[in-house]
N, CA, C and O of each residue as an XYZ file, in Angstrom:
356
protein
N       8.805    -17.217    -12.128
C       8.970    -16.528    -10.864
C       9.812    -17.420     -9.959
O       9.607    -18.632    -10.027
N      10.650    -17.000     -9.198
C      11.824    -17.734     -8.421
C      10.983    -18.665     -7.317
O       9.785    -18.805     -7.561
N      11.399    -19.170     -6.384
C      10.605    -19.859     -5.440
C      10.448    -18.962     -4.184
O       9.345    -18.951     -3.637
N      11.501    -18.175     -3.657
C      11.419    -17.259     -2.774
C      10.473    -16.163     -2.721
O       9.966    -15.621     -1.739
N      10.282    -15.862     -4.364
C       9.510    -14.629     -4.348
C       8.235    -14.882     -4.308
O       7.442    -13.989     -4.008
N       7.649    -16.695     -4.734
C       6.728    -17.262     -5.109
C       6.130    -17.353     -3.387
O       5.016    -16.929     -3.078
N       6.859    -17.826     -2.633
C       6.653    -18.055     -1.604
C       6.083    -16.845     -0.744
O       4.973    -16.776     -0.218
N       7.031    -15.980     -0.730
C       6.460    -14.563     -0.056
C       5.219    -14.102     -0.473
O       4.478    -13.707      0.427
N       4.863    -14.061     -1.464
C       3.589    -13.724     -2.311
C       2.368    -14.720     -1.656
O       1.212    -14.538     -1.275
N       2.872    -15.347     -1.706
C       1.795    -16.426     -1.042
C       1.509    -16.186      0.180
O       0.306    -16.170      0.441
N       2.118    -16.025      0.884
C       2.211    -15.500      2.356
C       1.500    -14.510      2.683
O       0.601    -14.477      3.524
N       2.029    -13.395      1.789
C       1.140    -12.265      2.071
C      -0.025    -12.053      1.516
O      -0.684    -11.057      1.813
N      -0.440    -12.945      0.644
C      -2.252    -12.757      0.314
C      -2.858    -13.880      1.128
O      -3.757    -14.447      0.508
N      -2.609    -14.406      2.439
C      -3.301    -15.335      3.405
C      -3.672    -14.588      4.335
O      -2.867    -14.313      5.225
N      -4.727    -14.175      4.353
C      -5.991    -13.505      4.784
C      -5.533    -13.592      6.748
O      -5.388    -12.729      7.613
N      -5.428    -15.288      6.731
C      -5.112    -15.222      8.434
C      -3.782    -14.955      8.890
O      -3.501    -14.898     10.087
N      -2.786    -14.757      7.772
C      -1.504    -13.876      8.324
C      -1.384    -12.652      8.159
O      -0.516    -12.041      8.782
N      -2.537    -11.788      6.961
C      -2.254    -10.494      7.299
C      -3.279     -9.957      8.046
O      -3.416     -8.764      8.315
N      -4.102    -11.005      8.422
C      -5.151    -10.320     10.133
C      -3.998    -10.519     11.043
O      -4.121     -9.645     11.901
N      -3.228    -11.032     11.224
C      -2.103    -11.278     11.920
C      -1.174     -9.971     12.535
O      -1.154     -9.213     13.506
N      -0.453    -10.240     11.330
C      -0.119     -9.044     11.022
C      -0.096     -7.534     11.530
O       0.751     -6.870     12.126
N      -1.512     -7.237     10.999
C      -1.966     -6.038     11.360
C      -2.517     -6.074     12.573
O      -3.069     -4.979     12.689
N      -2.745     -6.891     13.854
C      -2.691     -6.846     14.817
C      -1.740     -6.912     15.863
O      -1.876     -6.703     17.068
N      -0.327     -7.379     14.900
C       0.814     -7.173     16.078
C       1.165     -6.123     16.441
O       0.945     -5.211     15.645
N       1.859     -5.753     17.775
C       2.278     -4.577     17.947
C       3.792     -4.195     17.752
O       4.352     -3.144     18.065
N       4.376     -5.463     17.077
C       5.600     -5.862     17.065
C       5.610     -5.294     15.480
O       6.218     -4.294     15.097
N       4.785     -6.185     14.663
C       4.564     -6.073     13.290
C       4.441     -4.314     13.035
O       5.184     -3.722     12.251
N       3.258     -3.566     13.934
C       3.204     -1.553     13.798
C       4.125     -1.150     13.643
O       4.354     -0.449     12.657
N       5.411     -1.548     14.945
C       6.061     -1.102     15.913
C       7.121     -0.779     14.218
O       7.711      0.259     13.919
N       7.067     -1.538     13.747
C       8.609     -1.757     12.504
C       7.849     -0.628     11.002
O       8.495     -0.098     10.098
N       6.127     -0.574     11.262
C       5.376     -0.429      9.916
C       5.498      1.224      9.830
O       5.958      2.000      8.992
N       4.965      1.342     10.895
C       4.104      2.260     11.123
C       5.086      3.902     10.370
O       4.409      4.726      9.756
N       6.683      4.145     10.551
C       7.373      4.986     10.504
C       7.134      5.126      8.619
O       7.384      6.141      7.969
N       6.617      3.860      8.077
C       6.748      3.986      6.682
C       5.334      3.513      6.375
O       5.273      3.062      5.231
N       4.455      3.481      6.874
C       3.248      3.297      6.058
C       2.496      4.069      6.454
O       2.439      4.099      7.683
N       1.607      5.009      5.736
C       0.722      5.937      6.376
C      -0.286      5.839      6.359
O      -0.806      6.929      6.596
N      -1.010      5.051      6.191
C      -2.038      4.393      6.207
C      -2.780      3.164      5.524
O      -2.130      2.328      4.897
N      -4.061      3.083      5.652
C      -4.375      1.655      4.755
C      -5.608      2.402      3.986
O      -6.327      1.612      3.375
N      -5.871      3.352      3.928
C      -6.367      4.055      2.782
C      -5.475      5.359      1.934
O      -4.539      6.083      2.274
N      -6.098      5.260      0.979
C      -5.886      6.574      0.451
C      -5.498      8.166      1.028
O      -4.567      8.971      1.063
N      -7.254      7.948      1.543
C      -7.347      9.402      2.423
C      -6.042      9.397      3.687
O      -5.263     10.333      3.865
N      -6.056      8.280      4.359
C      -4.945      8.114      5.428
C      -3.649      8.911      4.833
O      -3.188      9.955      5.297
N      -3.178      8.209      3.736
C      -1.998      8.493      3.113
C      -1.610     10.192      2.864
O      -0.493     10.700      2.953
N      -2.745     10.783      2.571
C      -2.636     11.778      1.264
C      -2.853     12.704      2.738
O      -2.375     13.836      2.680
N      -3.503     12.333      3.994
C      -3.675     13.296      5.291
C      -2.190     13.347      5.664
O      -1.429     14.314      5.671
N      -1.984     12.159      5.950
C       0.324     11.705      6.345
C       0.959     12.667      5.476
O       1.617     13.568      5.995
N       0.833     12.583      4.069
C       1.316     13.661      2.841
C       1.601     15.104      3.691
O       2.557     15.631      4.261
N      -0.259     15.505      3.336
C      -0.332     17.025      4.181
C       0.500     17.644      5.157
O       0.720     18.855      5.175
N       1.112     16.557      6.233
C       0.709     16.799      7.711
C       2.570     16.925      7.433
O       3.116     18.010      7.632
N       3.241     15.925      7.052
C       4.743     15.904      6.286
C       5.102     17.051      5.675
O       6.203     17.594      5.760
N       3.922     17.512      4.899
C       4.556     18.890      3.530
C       4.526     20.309      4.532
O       5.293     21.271      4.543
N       3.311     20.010      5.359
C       2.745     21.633      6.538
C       4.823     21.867      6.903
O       5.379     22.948      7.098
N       5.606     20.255      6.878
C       6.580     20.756      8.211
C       7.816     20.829      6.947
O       8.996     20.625      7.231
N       7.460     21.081      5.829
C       8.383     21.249      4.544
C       9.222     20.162      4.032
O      10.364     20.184      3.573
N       8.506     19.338      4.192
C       9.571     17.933      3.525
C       8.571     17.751      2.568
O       7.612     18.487      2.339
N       9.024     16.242      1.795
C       8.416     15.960      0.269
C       8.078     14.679      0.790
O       8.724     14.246      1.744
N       7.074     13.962      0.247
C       7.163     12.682      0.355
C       7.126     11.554     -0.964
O       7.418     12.001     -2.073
N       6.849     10.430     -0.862
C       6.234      9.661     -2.141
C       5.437      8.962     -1.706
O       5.325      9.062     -0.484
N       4.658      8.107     -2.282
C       3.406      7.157     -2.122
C       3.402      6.300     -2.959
O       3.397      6.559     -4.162
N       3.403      4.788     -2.342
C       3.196      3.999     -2.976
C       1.895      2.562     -2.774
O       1.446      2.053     -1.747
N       1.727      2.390     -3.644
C       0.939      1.097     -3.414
C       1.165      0.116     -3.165
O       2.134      0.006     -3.916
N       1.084     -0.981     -2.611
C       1.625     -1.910     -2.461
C       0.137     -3.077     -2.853
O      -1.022     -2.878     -3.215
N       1.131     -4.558     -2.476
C      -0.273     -5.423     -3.518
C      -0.587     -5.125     -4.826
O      -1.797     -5.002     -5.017
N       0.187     -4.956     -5.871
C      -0.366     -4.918     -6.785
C       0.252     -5.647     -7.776
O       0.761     -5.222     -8.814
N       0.161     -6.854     -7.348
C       0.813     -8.220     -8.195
C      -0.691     -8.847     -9.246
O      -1.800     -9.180     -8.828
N      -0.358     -8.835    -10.168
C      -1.365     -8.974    -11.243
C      -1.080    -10.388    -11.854
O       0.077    -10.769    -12.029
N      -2.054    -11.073    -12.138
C      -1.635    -12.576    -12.846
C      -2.491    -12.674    -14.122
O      -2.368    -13.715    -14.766
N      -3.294    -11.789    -14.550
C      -4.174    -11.858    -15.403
C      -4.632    -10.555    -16.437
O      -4.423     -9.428    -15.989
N      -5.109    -10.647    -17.493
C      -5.088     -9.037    -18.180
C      -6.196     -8.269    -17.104
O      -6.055     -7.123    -16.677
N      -7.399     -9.254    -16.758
C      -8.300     -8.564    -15.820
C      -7.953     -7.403    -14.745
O      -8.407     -6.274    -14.560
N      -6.959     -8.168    -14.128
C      -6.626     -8.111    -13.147
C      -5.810     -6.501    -13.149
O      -5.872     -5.509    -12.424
N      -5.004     -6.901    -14.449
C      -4.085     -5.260    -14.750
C      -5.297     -4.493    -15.030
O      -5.641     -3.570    -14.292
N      -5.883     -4.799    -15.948
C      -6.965     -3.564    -15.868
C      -8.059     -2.790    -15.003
O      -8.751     -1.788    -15.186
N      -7.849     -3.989    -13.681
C      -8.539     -3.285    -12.674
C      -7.593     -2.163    -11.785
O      -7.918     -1.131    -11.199
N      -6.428     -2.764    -11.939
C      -5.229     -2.062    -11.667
C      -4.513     -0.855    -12.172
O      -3.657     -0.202    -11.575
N      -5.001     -0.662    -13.373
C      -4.889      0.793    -14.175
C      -5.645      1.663    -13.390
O      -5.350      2.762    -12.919
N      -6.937      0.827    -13.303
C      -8.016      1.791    -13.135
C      -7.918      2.181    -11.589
O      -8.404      3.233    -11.175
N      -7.298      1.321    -10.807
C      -7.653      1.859     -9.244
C      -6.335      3.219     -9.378
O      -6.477      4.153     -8.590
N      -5.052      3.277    -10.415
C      -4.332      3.822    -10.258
C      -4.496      5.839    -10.692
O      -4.043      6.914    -10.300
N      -5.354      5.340    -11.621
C      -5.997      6.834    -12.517
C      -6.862      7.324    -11.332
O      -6.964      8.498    -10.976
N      -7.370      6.426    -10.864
C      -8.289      6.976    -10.189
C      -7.788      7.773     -8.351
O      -8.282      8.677     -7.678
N      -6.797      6.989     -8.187
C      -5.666      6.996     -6.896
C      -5.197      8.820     -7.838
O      -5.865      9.794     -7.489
N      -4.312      8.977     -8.702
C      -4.122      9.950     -9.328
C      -4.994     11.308     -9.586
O      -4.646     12.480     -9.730
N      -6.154     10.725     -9.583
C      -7.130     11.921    -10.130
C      -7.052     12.361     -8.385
O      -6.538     13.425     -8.037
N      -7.592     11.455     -7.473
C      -7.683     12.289     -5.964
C      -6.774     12.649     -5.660
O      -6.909     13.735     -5.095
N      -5.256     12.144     -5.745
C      -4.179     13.023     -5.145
C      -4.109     14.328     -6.073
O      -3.729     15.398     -5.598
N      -4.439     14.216     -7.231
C      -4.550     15.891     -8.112
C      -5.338     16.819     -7.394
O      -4.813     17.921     -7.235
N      -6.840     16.596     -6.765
C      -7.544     17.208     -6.393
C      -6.987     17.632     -5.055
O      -7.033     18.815     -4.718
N      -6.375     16.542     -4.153
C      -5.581     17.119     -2.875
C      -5.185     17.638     -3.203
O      -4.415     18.337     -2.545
């Protein structure tokens, strides 16, 4: 892994920069037009509320840097499962 990318990664799993973070209003101010929430349900309501006015959207996850087989396989599983509820939406 490069050093830049090594670095950023690091950054963003430090607990006291992304309480940070998510309390700036500077940090929203840039987020907010592209993230629709910090759950699921948040997301898939943003979806709804986007499709009611006839546009499409996509969804993505973010954080999901894996270093271990564990780790992917918890990661399959949050994804099937992310899948099965947006089916049911």
């Amino acid at each position: 892994m490069n050093v830049m990318r090594r670095s950023v990664l690091t950054v963003a799993d430090n607990g006291v920069v992304e309480n940070a973070f998510r309390k700036s209003r500077l940090a929203r101010g840039l987020v907010d037009r592209f993230v629709a929430g910090e759950t699921l349900g948040d997301a898939l309501a943003a979806a709804a509320r986007i499709a009611a006015q006839g546009m499409t959207t996509t969804l993505d996850l973010l954080g999901e840097n894996v270093a271990t087989a564990e780790e992917a396989e918890r990661a399959v599983g949050a994804y099937v499962a992310i899948l099965q509820e947006m089916r049911a939406a």
